[in-house]
C-alpha positions as CSV (number, residue, x, y, z in Angstrom):
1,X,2.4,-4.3,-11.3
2,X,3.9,-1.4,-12.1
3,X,1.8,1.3,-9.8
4,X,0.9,0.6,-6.5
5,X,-2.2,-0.6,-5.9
6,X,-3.3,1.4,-2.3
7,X,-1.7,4.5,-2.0
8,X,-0.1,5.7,1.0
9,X,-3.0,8.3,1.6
10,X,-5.4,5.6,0.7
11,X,-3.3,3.9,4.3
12,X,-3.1,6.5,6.1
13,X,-6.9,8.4,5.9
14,X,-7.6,4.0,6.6
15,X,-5.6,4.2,9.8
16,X,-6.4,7.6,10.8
17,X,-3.0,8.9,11.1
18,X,-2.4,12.3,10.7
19,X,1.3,14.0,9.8
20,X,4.3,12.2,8.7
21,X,6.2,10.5,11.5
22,X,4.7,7.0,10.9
23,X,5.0,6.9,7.4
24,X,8.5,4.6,6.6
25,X,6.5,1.8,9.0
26,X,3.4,2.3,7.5
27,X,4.8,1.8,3.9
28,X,6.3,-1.2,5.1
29,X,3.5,-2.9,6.4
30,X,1.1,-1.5,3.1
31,X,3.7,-3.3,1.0
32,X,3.5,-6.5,3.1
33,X,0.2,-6.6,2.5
34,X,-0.3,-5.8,-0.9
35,X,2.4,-8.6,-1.4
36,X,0.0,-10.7,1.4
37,X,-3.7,-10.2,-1.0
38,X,-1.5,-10.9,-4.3
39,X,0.3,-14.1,-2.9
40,X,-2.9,-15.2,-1.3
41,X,-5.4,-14.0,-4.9
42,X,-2.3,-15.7,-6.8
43,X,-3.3,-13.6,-9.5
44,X,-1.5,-10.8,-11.3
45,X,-3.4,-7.8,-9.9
46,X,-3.0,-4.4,-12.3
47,X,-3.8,-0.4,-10.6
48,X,-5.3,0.1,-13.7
49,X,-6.6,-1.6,-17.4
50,X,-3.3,0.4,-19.2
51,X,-0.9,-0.8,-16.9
52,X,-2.7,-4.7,-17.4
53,X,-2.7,-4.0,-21.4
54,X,1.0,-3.0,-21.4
55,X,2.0,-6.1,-19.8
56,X,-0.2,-8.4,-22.0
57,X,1.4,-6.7,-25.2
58,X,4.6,-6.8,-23.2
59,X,3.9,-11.2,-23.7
60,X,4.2,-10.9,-19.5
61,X,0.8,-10.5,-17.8
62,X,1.7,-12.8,-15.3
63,X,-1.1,-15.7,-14.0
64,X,-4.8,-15.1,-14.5
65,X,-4.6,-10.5,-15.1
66,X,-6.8,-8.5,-13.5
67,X,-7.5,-5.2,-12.3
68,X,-7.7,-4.0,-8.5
69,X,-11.0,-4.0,-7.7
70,X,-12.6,-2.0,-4.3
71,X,-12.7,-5.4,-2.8
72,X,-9.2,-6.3,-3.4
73,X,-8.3,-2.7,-2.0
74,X,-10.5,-3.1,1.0
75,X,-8.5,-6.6,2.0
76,X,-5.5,-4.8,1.6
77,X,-5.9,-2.2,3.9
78,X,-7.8,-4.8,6.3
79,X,-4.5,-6.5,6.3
80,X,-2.6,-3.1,6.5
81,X,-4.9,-2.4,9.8
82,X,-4.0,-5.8,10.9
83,X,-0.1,-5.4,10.9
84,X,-0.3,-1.6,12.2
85,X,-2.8,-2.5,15.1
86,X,-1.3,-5.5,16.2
87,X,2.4,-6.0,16.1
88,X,2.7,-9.3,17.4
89,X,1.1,-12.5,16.8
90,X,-1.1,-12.9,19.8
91,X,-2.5,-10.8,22.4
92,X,-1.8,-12.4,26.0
93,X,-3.8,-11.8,28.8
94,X,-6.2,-14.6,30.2
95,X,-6.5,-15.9,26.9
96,X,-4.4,-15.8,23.7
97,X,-6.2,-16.0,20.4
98,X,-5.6,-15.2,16.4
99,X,-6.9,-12.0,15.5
100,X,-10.1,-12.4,13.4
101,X,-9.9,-10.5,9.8
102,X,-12.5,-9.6,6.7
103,X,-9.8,-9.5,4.6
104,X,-10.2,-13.1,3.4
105,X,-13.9,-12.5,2.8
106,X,-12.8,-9.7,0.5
107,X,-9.9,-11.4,-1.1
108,X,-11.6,-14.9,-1.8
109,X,-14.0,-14.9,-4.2
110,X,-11.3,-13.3,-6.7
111,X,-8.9,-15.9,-5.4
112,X,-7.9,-17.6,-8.6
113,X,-8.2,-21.6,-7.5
114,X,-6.5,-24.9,-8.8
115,X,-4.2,-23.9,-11.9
């Protein structure tokens, strides 16, 4: 994966932030979860059909190639929300619950299964 597949203005117009001053934690957290939707497709994802071609001819496409697809770009930045909103774990209060998240409904039916 040679070019990134959200880019950090795709992140940033997502998480409505506006000027600079945030941007070495937000790259952080957009390349933890572009690594998160990869790991969890377990699939080679490509920004575009060159840079997927290149590593085919290259002999190192990597597991089951594909190109990033809206969906795949929306779980990313689902997960990118995720991390930014909510940097811990749990919420306490009364209750302490998981954080529910679309990104799986975007990232699983490209999820590449038994292999």
């Amino acid at each position: 994966m040679a070019a990134e597949l959200v880019t950090m203005e795709q992140a940033k117009l997502h998480l409505r932030v506006i000027g600079d001053d945030e941007d070495a934690g937000i790259q952080l957290k957009l390349n933890a979860a572009t690594e998160m939707a990869v790991f969890f497709l377990d699939r080679a994802v490509y920004a575009t059909k060159a840079d997927m071609d290149a590593a085919v001819a290259a002999g190192d496409p990597g597991p089951c190639p594909m190109v990033v697809t809206d969906m795949v770009r929306a779980g990313i930045l689902l997960l990118l929300g995720d991390l930014y909103a909510n940097r811990e774990e749990v919420i306490t209060g009364t209750i302490a619950t998981q954080l529910p998240t679309g990104a799986k409904a975007c990232l699983l039916p490209l999820r590449r299964m038994g292999a």
